[in-house]
mmCIF file of the protein (N, C-alpha, C, O) and its ligand, coordinates in Angstrom:
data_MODEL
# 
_entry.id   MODEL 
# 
loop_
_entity.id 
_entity.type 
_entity.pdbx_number_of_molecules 
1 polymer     1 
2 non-polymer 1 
# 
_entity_poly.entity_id                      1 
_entity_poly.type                           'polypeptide(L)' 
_entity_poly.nstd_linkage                   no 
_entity_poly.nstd_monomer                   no 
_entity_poly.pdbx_seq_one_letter_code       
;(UNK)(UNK)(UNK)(UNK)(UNK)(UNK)(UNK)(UNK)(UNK)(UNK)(UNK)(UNK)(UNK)(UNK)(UNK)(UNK)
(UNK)(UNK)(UNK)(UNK)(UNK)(UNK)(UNK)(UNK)(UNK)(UNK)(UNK)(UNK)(UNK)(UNK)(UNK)(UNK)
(UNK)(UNK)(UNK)(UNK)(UNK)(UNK)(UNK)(UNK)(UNK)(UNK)(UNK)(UNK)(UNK)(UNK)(UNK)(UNK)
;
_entity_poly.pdbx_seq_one_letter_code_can   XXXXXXXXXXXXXXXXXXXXXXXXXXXXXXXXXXXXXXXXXXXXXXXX 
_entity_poly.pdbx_strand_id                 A 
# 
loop_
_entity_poly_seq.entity_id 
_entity_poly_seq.num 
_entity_poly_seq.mon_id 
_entity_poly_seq.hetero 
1 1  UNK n 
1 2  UNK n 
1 3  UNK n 
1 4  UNK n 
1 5  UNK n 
1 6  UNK n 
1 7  UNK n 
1 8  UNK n 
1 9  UNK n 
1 10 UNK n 
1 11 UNK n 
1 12 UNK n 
1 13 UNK n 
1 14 UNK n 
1 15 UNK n 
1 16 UNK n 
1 17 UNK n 
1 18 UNK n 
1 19 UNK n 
1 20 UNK n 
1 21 UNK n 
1 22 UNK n 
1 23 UNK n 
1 24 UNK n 
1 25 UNK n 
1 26 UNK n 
1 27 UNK n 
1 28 UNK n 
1 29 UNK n 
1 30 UNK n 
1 31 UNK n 
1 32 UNK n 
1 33 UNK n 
1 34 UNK n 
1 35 UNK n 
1 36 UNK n 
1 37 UNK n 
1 38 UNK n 
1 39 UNK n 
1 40 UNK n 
1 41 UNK n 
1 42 UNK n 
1 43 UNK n 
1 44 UNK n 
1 45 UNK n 
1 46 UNK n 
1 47 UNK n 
1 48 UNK n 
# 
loop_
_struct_asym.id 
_struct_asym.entity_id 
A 1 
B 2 
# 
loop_
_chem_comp.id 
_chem_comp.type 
_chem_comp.mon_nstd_flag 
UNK 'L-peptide linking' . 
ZN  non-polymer         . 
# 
_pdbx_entity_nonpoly.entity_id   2 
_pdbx_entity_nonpoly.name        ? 
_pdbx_entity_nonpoly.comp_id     ZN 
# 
_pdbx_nonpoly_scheme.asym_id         B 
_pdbx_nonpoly_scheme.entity_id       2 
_pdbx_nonpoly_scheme.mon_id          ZN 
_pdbx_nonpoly_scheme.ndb_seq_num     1 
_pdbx_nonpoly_scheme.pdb_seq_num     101 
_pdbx_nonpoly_scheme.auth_seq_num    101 
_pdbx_nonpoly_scheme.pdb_mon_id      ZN 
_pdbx_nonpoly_scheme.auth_mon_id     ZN 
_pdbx_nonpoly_scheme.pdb_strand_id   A 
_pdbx_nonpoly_scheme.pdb_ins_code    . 
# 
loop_
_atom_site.group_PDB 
_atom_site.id 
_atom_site.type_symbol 
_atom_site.label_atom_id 
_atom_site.label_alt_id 
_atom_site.label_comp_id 
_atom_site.label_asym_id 
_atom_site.label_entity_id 
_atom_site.label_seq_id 
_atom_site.pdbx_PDB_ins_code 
_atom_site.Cartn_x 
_atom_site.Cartn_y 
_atom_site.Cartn_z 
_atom_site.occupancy 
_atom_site.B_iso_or_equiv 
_atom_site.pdbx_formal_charge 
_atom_site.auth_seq_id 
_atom_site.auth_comp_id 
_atom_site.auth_asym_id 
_atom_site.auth_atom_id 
_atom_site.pdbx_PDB_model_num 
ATOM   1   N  N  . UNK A 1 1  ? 114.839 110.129 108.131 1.00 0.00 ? 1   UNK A N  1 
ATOM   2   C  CA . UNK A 1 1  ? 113.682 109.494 107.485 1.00 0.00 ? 1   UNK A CA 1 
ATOM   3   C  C  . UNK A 1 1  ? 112.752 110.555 106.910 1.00 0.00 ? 1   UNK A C  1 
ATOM   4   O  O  . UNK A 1 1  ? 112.315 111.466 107.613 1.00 0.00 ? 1   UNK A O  1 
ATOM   5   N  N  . UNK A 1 2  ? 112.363 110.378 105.204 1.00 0.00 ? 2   UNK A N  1 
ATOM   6   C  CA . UNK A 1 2  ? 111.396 111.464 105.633 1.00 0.00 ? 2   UNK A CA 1 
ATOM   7   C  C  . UNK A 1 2  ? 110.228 110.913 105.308 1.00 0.00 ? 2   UNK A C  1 
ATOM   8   O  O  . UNK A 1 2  ? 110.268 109.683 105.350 1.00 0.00 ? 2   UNK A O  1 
ATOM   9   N  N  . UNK A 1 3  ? 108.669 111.608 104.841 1.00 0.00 ? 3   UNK A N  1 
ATOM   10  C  CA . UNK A 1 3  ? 107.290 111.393 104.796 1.00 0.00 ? 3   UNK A CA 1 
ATOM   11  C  C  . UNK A 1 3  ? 107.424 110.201 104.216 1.00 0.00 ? 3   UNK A C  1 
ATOM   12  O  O  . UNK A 1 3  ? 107.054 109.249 104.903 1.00 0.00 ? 3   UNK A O  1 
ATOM   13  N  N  . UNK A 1 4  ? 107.796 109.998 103.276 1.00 0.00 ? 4   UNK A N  1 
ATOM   14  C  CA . UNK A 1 4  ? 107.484 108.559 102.402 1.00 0.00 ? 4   UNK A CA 1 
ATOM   15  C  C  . UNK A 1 4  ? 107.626 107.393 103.628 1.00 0.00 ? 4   UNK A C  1 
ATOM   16  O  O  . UNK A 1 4  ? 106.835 106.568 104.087 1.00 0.00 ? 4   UNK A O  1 
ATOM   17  N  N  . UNK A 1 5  ? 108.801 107.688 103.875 1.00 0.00 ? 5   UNK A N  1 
ATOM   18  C  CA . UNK A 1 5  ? 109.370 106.319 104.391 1.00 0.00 ? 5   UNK A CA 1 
ATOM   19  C  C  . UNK A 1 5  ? 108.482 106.136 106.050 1.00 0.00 ? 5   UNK A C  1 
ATOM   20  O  O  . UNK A 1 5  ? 108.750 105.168 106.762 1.00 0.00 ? 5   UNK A O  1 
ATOM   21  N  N  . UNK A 1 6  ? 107.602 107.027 106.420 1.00 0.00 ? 6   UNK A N  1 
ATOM   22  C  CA . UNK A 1 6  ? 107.038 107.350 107.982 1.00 0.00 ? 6   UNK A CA 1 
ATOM   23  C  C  . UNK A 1 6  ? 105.891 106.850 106.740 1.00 0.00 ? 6   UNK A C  1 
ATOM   24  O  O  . UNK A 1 6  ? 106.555 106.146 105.979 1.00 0.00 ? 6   UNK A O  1 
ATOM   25  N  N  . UNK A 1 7  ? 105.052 106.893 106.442 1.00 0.00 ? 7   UNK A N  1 
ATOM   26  C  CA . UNK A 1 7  ? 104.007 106.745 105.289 1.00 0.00 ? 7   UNK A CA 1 
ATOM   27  C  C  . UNK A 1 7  ? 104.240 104.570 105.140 1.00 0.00 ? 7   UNK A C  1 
ATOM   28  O  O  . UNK A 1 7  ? 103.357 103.714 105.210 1.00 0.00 ? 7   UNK A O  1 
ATOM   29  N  N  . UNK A 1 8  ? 105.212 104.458 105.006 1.00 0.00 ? 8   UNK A N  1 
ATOM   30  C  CA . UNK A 1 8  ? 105.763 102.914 104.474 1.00 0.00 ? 8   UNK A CA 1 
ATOM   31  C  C  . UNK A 1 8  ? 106.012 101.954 105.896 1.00 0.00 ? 8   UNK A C  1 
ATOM   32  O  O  . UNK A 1 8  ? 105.797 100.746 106.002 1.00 0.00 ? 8   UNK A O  1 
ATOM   33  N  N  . UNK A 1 9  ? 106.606 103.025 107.087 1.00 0.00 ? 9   UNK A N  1 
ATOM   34  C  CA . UNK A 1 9  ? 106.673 102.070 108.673 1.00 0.00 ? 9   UNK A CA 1 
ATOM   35  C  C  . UNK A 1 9  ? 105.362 102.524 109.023 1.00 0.00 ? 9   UNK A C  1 
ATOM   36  O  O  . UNK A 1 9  ? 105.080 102.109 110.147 1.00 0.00 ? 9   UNK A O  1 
ATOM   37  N  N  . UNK A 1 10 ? 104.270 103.342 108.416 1.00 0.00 ? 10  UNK A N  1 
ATOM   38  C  CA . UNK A 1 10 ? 103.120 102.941 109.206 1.00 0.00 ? 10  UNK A CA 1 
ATOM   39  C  C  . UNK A 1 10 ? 102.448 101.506 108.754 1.00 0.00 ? 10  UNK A C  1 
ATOM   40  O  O  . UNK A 1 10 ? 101.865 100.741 109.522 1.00 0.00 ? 10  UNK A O  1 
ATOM   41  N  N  . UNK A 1 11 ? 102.640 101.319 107.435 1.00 0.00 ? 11  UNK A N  1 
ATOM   42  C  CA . UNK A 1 11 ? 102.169 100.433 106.973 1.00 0.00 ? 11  UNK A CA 1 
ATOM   43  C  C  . UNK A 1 11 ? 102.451 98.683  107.234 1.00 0.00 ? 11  UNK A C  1 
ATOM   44  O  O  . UNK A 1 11 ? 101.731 97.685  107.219 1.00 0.00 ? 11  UNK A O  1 
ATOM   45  N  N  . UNK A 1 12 ? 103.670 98.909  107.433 1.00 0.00 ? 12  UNK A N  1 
ATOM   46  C  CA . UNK A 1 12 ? 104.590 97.807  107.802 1.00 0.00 ? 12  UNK A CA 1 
ATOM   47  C  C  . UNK A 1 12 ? 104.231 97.466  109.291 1.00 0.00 ? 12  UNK A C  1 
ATOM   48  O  O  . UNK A 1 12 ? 104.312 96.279  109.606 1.00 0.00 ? 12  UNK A O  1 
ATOM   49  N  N  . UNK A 1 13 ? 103.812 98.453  110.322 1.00 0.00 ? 13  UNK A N  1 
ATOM   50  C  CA . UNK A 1 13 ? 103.520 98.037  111.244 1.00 0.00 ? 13  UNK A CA 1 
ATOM   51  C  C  . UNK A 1 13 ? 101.755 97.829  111.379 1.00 0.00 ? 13  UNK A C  1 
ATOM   52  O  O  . UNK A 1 13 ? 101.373 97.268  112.406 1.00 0.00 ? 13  UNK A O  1 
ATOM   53  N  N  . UNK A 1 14 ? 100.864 98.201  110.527 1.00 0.00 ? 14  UNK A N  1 
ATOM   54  C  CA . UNK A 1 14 ? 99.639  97.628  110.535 1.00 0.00 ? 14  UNK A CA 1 
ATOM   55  C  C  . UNK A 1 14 ? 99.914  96.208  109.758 1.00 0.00 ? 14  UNK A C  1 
ATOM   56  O  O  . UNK A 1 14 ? 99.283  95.210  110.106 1.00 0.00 ? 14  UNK A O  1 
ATOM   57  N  N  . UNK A 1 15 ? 100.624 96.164  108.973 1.00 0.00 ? 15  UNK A N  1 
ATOM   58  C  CA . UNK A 1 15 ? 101.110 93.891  108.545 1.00 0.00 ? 15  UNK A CA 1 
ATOM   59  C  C  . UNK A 1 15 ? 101.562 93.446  109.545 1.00 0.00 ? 15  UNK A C  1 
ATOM   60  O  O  . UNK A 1 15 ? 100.845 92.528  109.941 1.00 0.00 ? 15  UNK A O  1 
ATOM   61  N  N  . UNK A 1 16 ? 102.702 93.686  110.406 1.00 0.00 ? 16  UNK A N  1 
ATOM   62  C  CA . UNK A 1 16 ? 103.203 93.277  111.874 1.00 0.00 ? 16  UNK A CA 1 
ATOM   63  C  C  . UNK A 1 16 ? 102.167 92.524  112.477 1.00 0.00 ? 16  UNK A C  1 
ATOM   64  O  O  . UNK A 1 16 ? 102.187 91.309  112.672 1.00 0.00 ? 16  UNK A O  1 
ATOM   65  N  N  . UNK A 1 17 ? 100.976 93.566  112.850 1.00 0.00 ? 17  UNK A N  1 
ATOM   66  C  CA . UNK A 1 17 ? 100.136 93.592  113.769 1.00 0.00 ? 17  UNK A CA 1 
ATOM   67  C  C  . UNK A 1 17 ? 99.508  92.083  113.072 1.00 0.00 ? 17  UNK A C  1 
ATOM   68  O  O  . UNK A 1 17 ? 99.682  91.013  113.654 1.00 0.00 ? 17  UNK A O  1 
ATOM   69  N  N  . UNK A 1 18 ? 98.802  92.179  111.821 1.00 0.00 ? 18  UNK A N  1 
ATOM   70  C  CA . UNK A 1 18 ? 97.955  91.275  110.745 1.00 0.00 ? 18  UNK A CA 1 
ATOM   71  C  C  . UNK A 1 18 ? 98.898  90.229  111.294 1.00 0.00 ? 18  UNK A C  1 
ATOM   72  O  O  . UNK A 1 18 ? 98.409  89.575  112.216 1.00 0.00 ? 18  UNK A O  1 
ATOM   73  N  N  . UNK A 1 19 ? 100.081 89.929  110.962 1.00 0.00 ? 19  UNK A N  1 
ATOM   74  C  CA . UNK A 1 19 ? 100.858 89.143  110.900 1.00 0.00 ? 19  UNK A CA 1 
ATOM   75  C  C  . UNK A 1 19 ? 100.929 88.501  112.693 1.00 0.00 ? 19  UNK A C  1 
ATOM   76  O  O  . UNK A 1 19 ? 100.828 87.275  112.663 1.00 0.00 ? 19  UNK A O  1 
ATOM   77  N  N  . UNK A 1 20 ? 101.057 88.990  114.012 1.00 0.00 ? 20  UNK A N  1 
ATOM   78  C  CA . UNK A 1 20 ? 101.036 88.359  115.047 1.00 0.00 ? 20  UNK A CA 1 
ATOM   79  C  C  . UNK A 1 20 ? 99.645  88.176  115.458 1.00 0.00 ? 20  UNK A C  1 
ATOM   80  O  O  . UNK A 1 20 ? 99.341  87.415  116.376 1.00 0.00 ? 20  UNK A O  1 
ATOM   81  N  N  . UNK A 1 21 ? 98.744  88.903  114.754 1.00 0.00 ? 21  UNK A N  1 
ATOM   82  C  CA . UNK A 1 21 ? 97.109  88.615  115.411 1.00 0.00 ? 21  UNK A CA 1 
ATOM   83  C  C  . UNK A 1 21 ? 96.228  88.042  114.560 1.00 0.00 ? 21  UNK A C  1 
ATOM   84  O  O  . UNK A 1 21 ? 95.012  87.974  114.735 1.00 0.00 ? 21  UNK A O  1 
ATOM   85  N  N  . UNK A 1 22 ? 97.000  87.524  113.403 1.00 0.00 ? 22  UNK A N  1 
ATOM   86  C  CA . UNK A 1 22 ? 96.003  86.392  112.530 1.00 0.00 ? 22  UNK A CA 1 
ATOM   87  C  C  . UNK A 1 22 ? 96.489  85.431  112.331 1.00 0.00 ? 22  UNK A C  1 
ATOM   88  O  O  . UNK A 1 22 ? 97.648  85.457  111.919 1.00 0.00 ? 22  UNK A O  1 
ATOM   89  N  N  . UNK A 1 23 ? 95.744  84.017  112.559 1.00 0.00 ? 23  UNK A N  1 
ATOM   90  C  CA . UNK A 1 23 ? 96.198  83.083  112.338 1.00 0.00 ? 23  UNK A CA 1 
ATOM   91  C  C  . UNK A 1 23 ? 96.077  82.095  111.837 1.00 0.00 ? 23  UNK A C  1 
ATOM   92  O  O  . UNK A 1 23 ? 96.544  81.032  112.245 1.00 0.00 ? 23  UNK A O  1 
ATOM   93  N  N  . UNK A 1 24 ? 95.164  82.330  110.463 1.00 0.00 ? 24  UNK A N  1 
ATOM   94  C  CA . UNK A 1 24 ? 95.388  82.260  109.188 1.00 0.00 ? 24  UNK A CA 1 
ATOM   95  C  C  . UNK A 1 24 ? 96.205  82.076  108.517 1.00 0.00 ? 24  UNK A C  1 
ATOM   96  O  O  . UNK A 1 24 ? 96.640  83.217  108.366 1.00 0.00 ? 24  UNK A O  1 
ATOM   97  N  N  . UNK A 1 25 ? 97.051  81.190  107.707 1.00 0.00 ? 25  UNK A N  1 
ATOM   98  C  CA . UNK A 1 25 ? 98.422  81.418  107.078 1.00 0.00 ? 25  UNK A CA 1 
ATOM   99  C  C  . UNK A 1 25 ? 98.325  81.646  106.006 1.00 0.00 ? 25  UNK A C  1 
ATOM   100 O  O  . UNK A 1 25 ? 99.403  81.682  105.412 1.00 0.00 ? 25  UNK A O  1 
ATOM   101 N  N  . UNK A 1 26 ? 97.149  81.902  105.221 1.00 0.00 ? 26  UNK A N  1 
ATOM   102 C  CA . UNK A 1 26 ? 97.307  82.354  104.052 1.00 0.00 ? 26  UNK A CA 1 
ATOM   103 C  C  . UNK A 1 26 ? 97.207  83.909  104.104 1.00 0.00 ? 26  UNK A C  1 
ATOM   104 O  O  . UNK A 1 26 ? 97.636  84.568  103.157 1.00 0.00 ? 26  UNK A O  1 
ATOM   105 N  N  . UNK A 1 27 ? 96.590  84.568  105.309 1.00 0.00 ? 27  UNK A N  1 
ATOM   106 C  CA . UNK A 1 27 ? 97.038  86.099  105.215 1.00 0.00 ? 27  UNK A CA 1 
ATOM   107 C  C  . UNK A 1 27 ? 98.084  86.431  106.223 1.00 0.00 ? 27  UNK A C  1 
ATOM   108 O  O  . UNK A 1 27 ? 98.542  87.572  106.275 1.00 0.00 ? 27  UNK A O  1 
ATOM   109 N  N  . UNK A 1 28 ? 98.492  85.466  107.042 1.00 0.00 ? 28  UNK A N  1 
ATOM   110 C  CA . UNK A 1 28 ? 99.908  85.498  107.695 1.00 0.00 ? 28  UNK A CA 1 
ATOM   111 C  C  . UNK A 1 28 ? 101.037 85.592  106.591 1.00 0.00 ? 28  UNK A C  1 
ATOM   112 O  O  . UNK A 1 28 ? 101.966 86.391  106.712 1.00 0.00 ? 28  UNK A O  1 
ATOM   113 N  N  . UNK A 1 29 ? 100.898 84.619  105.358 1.00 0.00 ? 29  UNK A N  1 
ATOM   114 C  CA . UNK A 1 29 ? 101.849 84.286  104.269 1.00 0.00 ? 29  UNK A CA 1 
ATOM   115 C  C  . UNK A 1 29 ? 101.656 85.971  103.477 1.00 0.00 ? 29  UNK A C  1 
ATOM   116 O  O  . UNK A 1 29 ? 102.663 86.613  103.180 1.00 0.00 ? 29  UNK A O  1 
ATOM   117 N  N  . UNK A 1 30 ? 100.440 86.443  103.251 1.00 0.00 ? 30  UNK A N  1 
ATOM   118 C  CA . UNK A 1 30 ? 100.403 87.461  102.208 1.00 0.00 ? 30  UNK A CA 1 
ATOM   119 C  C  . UNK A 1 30 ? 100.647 88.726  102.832 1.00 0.00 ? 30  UNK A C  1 
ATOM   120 O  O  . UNK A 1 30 ? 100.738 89.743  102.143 1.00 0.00 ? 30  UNK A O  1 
ATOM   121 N  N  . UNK A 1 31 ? 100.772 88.754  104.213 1.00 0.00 ? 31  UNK A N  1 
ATOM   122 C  CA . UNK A 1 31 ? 101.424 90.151  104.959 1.00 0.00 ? 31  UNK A CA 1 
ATOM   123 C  C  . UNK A 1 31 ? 102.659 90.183  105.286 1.00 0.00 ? 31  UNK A C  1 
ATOM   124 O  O  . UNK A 1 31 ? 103.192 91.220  105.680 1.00 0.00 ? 31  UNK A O  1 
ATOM   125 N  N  . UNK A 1 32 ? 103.574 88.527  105.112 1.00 0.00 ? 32  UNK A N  1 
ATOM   126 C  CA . UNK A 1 32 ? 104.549 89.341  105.275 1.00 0.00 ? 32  UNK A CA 1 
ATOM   127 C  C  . UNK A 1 32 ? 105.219 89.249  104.006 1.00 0.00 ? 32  UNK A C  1 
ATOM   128 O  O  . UNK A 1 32 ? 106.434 89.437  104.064 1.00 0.00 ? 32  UNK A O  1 
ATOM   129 N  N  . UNK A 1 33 ? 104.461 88.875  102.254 1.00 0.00 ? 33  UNK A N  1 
ATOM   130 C  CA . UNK A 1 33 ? 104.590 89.139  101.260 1.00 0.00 ? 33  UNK A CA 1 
ATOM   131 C  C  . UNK A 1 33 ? 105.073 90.943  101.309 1.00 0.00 ? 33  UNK A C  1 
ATOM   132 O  O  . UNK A 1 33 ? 106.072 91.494  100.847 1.00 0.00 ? 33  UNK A O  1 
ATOM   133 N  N  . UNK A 1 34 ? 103.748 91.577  102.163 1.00 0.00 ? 34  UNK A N  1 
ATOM   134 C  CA . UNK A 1 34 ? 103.449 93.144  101.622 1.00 0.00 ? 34  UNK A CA 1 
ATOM   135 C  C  . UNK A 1 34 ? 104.412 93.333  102.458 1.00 0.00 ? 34  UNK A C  1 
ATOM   136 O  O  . UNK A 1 34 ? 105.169 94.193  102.006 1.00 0.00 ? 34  UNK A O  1 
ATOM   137 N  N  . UNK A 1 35 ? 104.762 92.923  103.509 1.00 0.00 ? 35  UNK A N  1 
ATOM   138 C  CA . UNK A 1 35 ? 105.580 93.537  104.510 1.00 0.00 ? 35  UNK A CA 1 
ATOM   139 C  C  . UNK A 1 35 ? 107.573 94.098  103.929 1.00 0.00 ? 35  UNK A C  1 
ATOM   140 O  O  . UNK A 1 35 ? 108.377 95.007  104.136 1.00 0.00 ? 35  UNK A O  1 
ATOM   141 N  N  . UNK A 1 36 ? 107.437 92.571  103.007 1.00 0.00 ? 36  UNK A N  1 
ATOM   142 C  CA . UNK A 1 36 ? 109.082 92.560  101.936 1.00 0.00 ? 36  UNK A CA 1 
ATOM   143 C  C  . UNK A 1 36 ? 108.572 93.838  100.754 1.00 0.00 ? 36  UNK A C  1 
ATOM   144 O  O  . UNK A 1 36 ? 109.327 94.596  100.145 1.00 0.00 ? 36  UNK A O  1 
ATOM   145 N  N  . UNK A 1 37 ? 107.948 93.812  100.721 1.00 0.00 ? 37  UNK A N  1 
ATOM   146 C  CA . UNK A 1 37 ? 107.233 94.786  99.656  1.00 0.00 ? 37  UNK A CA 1 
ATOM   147 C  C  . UNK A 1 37 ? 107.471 96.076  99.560  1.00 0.00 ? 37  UNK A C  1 
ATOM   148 O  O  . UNK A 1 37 ? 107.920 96.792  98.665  1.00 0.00 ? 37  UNK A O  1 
ATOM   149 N  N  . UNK A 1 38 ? 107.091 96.254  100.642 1.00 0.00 ? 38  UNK A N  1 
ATOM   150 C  CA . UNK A 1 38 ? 107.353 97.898  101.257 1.00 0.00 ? 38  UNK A CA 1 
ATOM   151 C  C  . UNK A 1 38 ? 108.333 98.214  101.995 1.00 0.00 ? 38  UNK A C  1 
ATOM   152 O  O  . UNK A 1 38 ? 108.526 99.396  102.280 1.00 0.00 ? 38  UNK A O  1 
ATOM   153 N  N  . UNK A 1 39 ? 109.343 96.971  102.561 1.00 0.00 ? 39  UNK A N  1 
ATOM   154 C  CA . UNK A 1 39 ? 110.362 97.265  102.944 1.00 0.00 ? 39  UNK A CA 1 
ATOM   155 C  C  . UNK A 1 39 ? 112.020 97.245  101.781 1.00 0.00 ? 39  UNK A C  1 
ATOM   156 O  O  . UNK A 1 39 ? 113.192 97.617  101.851 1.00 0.00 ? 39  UNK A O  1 
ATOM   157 N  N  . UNK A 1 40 ? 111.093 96.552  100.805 1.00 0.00 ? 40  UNK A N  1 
ATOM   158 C  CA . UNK A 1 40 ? 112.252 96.883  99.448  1.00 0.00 ? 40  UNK A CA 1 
ATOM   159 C  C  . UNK A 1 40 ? 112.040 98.634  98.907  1.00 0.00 ? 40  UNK A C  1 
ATOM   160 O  O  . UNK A 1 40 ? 112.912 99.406  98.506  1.00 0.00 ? 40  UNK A O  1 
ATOM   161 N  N  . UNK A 1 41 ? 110.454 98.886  99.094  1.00 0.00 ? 41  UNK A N  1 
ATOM   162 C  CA . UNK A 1 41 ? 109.995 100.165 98.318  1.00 0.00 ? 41  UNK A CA 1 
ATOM   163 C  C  . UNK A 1 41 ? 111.283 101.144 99.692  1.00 0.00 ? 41  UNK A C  1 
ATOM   164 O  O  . UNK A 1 41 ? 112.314 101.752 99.405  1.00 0.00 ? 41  UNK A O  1 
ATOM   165 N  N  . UNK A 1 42 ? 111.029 101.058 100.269 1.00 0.00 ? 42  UNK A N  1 
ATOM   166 C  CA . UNK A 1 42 ? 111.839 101.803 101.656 1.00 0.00 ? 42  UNK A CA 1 
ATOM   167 C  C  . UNK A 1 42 ? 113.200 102.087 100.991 1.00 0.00 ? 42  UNK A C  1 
ATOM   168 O  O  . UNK A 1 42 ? 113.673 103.205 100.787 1.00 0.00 ? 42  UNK A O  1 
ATOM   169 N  N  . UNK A 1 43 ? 113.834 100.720 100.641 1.00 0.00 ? 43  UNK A N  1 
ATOM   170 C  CA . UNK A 1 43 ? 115.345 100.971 100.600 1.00 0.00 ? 43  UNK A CA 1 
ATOM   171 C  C  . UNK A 1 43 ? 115.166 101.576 98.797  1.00 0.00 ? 43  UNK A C  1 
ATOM   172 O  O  . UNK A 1 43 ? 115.970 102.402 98.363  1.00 0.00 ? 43  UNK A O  1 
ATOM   173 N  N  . UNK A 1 44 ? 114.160 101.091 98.020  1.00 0.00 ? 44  UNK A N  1 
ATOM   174 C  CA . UNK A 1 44 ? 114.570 102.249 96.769  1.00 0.00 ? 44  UNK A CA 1 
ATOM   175 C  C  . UNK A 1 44 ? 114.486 103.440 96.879  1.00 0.00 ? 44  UNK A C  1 
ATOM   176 O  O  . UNK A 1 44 ? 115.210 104.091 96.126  1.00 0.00 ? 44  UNK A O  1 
ATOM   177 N  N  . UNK A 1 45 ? 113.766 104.046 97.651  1.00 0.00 ? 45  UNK A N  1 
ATOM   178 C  CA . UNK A 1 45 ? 113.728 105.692 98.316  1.00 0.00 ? 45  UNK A CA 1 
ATOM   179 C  C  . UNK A 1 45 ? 115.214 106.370 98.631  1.00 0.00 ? 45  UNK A C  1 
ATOM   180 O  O  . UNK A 1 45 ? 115.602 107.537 98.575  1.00 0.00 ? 45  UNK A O  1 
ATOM   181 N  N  . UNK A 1 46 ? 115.890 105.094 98.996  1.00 0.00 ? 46  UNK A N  1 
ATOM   182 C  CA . UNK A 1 46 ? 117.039 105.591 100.124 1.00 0.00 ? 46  UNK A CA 1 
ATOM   183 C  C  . UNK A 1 46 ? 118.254 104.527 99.526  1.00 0.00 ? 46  UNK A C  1 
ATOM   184 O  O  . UNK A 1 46 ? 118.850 103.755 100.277 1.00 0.00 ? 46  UNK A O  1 
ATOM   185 N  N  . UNK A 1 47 ? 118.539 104.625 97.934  1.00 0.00 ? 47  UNK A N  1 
ATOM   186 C  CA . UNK A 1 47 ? 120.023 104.014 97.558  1.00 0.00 ? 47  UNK A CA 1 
ATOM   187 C  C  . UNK A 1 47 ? 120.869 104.165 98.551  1.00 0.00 ? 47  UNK A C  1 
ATOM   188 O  O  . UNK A 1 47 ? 120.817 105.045 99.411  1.00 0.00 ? 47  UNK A O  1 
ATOM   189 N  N  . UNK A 1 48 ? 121.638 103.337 98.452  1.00 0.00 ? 48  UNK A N  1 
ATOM   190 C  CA . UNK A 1 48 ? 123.394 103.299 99.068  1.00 0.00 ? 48  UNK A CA 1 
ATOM   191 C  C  . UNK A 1 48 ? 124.088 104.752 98.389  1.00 0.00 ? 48  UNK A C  1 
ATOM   192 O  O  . UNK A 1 48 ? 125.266 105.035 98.609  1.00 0.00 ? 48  UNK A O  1 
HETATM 193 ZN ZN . ZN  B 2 .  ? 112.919 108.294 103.703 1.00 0.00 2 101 ZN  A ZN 1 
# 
């Protein structure tokens, strides 16, 4: 893994957090929007 992608699971795990400790569904719905977001940005870093 390198910086980017440690940079992208920090982020993913501050939405996690948003995502089990709000319960709200319209920012439950829009974190785990960002959450697909940055976990697509992840895999363009890192083609097959
Ligand atoms: Zn990486």
């Amino acid at each position: 893994m390198c910086e980017k992608c440690v940079e992208i699971d920090k982020k993913i795990e501050h939405y996690r957090l948003i995502e089990r400790s709000i319960l709200d569904q319209l920012t439950v719905g829009r974190a785990k929007e960002l959450i697909a977001e940055l976990e697509a940005q992840k895999a363009a870093l890192h083609p097959e």
